[in-house]
N, C-alpha and C positions, 0 to 999 in steps of 0.2 A: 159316363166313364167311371169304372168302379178299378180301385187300387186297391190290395193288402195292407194293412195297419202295418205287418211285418216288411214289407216294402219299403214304405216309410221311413220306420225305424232303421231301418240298414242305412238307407238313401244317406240320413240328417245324420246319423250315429249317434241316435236318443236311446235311452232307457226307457221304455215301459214297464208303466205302475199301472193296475188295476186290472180287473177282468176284462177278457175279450179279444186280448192280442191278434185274434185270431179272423177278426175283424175285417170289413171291408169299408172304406168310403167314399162315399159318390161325387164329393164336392167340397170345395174350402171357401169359408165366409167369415167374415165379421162375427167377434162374439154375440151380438144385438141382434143378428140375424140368420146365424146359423141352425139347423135342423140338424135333426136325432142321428142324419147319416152323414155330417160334414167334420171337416176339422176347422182346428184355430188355435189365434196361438193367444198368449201373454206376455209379452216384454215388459210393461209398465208394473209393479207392483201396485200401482192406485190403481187397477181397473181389475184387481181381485174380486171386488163385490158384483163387476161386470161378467166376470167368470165365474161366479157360483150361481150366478139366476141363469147362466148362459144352457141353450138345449145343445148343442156341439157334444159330438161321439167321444172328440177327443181335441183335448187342449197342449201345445207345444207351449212348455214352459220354462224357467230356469231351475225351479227346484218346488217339491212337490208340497203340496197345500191341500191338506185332507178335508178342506169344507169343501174342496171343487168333486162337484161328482162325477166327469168325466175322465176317461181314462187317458194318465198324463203323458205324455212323452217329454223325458225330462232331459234335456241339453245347454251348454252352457250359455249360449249363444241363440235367443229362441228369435230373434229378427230373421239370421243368418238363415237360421233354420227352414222358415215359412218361407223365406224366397226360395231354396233347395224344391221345397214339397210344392210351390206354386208350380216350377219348374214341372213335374210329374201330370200338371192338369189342362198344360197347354191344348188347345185341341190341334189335330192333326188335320194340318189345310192342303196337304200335298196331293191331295186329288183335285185339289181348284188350281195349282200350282205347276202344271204343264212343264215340260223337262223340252221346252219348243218354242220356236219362234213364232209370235201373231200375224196373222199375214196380213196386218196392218200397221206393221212396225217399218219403221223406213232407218235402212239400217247401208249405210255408205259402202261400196266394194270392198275396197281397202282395209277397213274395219276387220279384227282379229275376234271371233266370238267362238270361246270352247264350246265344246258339245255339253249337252245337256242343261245350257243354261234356259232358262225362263225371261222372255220378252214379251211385255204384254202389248194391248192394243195400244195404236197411237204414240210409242214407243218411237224417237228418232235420237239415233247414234252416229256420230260422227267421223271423218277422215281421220285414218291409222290409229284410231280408237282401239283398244284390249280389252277384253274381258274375259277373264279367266273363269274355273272350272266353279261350277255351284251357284255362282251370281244369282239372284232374282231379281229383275227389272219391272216392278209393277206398272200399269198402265199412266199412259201421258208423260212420261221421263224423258228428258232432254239432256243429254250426254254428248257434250260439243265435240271436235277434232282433237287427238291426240291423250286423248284422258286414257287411264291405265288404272282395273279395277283388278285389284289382287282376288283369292279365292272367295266365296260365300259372301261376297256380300250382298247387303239385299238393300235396295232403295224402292220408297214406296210412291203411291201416285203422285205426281205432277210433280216431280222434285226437279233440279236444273241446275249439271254438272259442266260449269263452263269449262273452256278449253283449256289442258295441259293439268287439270285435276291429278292429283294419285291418292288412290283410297287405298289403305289395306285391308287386310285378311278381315275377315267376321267383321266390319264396320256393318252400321245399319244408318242409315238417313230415310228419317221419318218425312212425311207426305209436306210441299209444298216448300220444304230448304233449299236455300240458293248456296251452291258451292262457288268458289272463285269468281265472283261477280269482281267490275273494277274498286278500287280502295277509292277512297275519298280525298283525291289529292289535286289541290288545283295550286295553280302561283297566279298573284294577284298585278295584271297589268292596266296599272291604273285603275279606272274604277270598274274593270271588268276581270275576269275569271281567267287562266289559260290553264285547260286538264293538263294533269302530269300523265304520262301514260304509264300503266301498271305492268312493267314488265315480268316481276315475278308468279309461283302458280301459289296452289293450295294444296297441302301434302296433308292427310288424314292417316296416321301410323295405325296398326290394327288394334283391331276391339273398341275401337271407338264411336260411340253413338253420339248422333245428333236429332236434337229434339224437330217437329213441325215450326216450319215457318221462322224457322233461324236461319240469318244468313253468315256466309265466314268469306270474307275478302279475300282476291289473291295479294299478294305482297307488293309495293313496288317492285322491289329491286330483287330482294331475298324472299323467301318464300315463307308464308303464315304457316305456320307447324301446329296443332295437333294431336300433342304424342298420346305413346299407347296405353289403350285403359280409360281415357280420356269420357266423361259424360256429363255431355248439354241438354240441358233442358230446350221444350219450345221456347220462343221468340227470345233467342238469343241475339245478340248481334257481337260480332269478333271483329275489327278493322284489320287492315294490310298489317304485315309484319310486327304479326302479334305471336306468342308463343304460349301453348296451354301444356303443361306439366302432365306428365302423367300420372293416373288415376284423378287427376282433379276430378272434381262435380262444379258444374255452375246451375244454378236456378234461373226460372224463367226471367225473362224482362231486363236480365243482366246488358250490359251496353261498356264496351273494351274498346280503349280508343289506342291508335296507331302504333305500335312497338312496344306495344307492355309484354311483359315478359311476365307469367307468372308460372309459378313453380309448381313442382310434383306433390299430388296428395292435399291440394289446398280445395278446402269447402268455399261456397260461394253463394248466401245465400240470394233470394230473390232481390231483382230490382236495385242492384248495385250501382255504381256507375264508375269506370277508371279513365281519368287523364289520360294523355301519351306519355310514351319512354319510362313506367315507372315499375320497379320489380318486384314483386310478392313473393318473400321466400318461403320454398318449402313446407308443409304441414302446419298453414298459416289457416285462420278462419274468419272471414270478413262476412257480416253481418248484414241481416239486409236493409235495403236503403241507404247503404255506405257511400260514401264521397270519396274514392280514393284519391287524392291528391298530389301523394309524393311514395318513394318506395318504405317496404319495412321486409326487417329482418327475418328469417326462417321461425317459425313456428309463432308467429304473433296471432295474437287476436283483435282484431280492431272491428269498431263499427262509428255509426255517428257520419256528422255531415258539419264540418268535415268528417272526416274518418281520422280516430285514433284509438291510443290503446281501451279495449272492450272494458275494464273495471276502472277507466278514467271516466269514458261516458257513464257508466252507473252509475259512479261517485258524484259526478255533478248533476245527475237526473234527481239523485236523490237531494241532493243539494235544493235544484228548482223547486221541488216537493214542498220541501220547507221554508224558502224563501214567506209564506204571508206569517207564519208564527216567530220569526227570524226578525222580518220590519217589528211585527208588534212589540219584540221585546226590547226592538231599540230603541222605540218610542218609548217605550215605559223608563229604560235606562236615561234618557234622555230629558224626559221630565225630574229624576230625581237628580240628576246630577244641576239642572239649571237652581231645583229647591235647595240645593246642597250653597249653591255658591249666592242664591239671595241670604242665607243663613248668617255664612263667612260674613257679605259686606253689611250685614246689619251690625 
């Protein structure tokens, strides 16, 4: 696949610096690995000496640096930008992508399936199930009774949409996620177990992706929400009547226990872990390996285990750091102050 530099340039709304505009590129790579016909970008200003040994045709960057001898595409935004230009390199799979049913898909009577959608092999969908216009159902997907897929969206193999599901518009569920499976709710009779049963579903509001091998409970009572813009890493786990903000991110290995509510635009890095019933407000940033414990207010930062404010754990990390020069000197204080008072009672 060969693309115009000036293509590009339009695409991101870069300025081009150097000769060549005129330019085509076959491919986008790592500075470390890129060739004479690829792009790349620079967001880090440390990995400038990265970028001048780099072979890359053309480098997407914030602002132009005349040691780099490729030709720069300069924007403000050069992250932003390289997702835009990755966008342009996807390859086009729509001739594996069949606009048709497998005739090994077992697919219920009653079940509503627009035309043109894609059902792959081993594909089984269920009673008054919906699927609307664009869908792509890759092979081995389990779509229970009553679940309701708004347009395009696309689930990959072996994924498993338990009963009463609603996905929105452009979601995507990557290969092997369990949607609405039951919540983890049992009442304890005596020294045994009795399940609660999980009456609520699992609502996925649109554009929301979920990572491989994540699972999101349906709700007891109320329904585990989702909202939109929403993105999960793999092996997430979300419990019943839990609430994901929109545009959040959460990182893999994350683990959200029963009715946390966490808010819109909140990072999440890896490996977190949250109690129940506790709220993370808005455009908050919990750190990874966090303990969350209890709620915090819009816009916090916390990490640590427990979990609290992000520049209390540095201060006492740094703190720990210094704890052996810390003893020594109170040992040394400590000798002079006993020499001080033999002194006195002589």
């Amino acid at each position: 696949m060969s693309i115009r530099l000036t293509d590009i340039a339009k695409k991101i709304d870069a300025e081009i610096i150097g000769a060549g505009s005129c330019i085509e590129i076959d491919g986008a790579a790592a500075l470390s690995a890129a060739s004479v016909t690829d792009i790349s970008f620079l967001s880090n200003p440390k990995y400038a000496a990265e970028a001048c040994a780099s072979q890359a045709a053309v480098i997407i960057m914030a602002k132009d640096i005349t040691q780099i001898r490729a030709v720069k595409l300069i924007t403000p935004n050069p992250y932003l930008a390289w997702a835009k230009t990755l966008q342009m390199f996807v390859p086009d799979r729509s001739k594996f992508i069949p606009e048709e049913i497998h005739a090994s898909a077992t697919i219920h009577p009653s079940a509503e399936i627009a035309a043109g959608v894609h059902i792959g092999p081993q594909v089984s969908i269920g009673a008054h199930t919906r699927i609307a216009e664009g869908c792509i159902i890759h092979a081995g997907v389990v779509i229970e009774e009553h679940c309701m897929l708004s347009n395009d969206v696309v689930i990959h193999p072996n994924t498993v949409v338990h009963h009463g599901s609603r996905i929105g518009k452009r979601c995507v569920i990557w290969s092997n996620a369990v949607i609405g499976a039951d919540g983890f709710g049992n009442a304890r009779d005596g020294a045994k177990y009795v399940a609660i049963p999980q009456l609520g579903n699992t609502v996925l509001e649109d554009d929301v992706s979920i990572g491989s091998g994540s699972t999101i409970d349906r709700g007891a009572i109320e329904d585990t929400i989702i909202h939109r813009g929403a993105k999960i890493d793999n092996l997430v786990m979300i419990a019943h009547n839990v609430e994901i903000g929109a545009d959040t991110a959460i990182a893999s290995q994350t683990g959200i226990s029963g009715s946390t509510k966490i808010g819109d635009r909140v990072m999440i890095a890896g490996q977190a872990g949250f109690v129940g019933h506790v709220h993370i407000g808005d455009d908050s940033f919990v750190g990874a390996k966090a303990g969350i414990s209890k709620s915090f207010p819009p816009s916090s930062k916390i990490t640590g285990y427990p979990a609290r404010k992000l520049m209390d754990v540095r201060r006492s990390d740094s703190a720990v750091k210094n704890l052996p020069e810390l003893i020594k000197r109170v040992k040394q204080l400590e000798k002079q102050i006993a020499q001080l008072n033999q002194k006195d009672g002589a």
